[in-house]
N, C-alpha and C positions, 0 to 999 in steps of 0.2 A: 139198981144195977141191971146190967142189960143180961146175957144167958152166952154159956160158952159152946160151942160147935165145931167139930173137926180139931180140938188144940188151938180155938180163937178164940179170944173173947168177942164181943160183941158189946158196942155201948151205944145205951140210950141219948136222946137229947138232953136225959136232966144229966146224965153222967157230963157229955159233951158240956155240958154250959160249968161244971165245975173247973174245965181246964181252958175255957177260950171264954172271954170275957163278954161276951153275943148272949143277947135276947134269946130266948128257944123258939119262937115266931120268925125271926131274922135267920136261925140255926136250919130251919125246917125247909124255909126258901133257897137255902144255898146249898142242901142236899135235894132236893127239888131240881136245881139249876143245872147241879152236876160241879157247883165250885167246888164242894166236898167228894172227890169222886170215890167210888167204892161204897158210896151210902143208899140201904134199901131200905123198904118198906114193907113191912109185913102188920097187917090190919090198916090201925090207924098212925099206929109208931113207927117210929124212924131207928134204923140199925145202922152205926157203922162198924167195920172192921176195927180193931184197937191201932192192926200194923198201917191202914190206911189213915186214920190220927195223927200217929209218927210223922206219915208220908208229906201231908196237908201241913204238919209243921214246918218242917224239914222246908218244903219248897215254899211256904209262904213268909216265915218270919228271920230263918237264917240266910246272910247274905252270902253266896257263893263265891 
């Protein structure tokens, strides 16, 4: 589990790859890319916001 900060949670890649069916290699490129946006890096790990998850769903898999 990733760590909470300001009232956010924060998820890792392993978290990430429990809700989106991606590779964590393929997960780390596309926070890399910025296709995940809102996603940082601190050391070697990768962090994203939980409300930028939502966001990343929301515009990628429901149709409008």
């Amino acid at each position: 589990m990733g760590f909470k900060f300001n009232g956010e949670n924060y998820l890792t890649i392993s978290d990430l790859q429990k809700v989106l069916p991606i590779h964590p290699t393929t997960l780390c490129k596309m926070c890399k890319n910025g296709e995940i946006s809102g996603a940082g890096k601190i050391g070697k790990q990768w962090y994203l916001p939980e409300s930028k998850l939502e966001e990343y769903l929301q515009n990628s898999f429901i149709k409008k």
